[in-house]
C-alpha positions in Angstrom: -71.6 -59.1 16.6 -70.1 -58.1 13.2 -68.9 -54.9 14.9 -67.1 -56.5 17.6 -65.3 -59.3 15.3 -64.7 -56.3 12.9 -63.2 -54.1 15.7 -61.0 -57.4 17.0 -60.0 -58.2 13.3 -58.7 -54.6 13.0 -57.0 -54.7 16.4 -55.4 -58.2 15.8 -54.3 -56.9 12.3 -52.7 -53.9 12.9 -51.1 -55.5 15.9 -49.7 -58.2 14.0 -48.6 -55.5 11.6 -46.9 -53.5 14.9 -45.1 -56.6 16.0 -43.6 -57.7 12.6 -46.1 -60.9 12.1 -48.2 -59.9 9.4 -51.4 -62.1 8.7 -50.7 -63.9 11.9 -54.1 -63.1 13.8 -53.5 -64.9 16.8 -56.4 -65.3 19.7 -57.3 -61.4 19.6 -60.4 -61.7 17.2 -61.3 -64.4 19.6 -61.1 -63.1 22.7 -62.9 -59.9 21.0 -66.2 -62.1 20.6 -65.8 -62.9 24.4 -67.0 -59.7 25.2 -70.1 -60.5 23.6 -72.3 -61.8 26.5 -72.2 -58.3 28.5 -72.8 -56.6 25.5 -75.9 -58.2 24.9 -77.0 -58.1 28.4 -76.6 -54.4 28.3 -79.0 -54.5 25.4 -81.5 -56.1 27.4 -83.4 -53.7 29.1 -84.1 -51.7 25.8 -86.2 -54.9 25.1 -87.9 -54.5 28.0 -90.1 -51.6 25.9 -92.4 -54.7 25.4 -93.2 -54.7 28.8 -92.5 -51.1 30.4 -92.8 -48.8 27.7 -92.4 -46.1 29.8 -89.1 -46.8 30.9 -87.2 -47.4 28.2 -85.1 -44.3 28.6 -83.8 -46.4 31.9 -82.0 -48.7 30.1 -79.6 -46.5 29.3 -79.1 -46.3 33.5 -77.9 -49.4 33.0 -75.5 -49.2 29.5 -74.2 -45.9 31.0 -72.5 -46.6 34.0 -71.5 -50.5 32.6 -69.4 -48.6 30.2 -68.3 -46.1 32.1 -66.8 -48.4 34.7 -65.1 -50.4 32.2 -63.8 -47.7 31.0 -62.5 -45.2 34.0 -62.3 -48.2 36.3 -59.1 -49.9 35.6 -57.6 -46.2 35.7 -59.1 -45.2 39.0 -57.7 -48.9 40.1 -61.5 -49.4 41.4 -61.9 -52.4 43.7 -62.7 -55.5 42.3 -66.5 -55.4 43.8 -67.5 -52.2 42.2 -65.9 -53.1 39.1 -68.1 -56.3 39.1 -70.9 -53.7 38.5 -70.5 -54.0 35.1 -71.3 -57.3 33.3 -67.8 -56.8 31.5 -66.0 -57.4 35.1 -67.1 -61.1 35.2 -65.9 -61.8 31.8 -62.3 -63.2 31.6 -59.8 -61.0 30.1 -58.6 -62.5 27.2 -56.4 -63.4 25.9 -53.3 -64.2 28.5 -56.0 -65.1 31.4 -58.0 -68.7 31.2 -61.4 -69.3 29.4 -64.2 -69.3 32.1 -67.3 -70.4 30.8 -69.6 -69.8 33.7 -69.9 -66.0 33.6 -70.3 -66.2 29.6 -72.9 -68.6 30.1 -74.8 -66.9 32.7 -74.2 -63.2 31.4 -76.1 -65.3 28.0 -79.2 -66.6 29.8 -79.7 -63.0 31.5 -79.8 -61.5 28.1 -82.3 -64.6 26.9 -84.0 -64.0 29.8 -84.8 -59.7 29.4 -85.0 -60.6 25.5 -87.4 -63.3 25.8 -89.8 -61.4 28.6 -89.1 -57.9 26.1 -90.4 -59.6 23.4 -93.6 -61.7 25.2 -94.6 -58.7 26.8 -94.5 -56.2 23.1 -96.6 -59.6 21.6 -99.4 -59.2 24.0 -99.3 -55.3 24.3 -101.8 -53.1 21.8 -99.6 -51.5 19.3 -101.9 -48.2 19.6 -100.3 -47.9 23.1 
């Protein structure tokens, strides 16, 4: 979390800076911290070692191709269903589209969800396993 409101203070500053405003933040830091739902649900499935600890190395089949999407996607002009692969494609684009609460909410209880079951399952494992 400190990483993403760092990253969208240093955006909104030297943006402010670009466009003659100075201190004058605006929403960016903001709408930085939106993106924090699909970053934690991409961080799910590493917590899922409590459960599979086999498998861990497949939660980066997850992470991988999230970010990738998000990344080459909007260049590629990728339809709007695969780019919906990625939990970044529900978010809203902010700022300059409206607030949805729904996916943020959701995208939150998916990553309770992995975290909690990650967690219950490393609790009853034996740690010489």
């Amino acid at each position: 979390m400190a990483v993403t409101l760092a990253a969208g203070l240093g955006l909104a500053a030297g943006l402010g800076l670009a466009a003659g405003h100075g201190k004058d933040f605006g929403p960016v830091p903001g709408a930085s911290l939106a993106q924090l739902p699909a970053d934690w649900l991409l961080g799910g499935p590493a917590v899922l070692y409590g459960v599979f600890p086999k498998a861990v190395a497949a939660a980066w089949a997850v992470a991988g191709p999230s970010l990738a999407l998000g990344w080459t996607g909007p260049a590629l002009e990728l339809p709007r269903p695969v780019m919906n692969l990625s939990p970044f494609g529900h978010l809203p684009k902010l700022p300059g589209t409206e607030r949805e609460w729904t996916p943020v909410v959701v995208l939150t209880l998916g990553t309770v969800a992995l975290v909690g079951a990650g967690l219950t399952g490393l609790r009853r494992r034996d740690p010489l396993t």
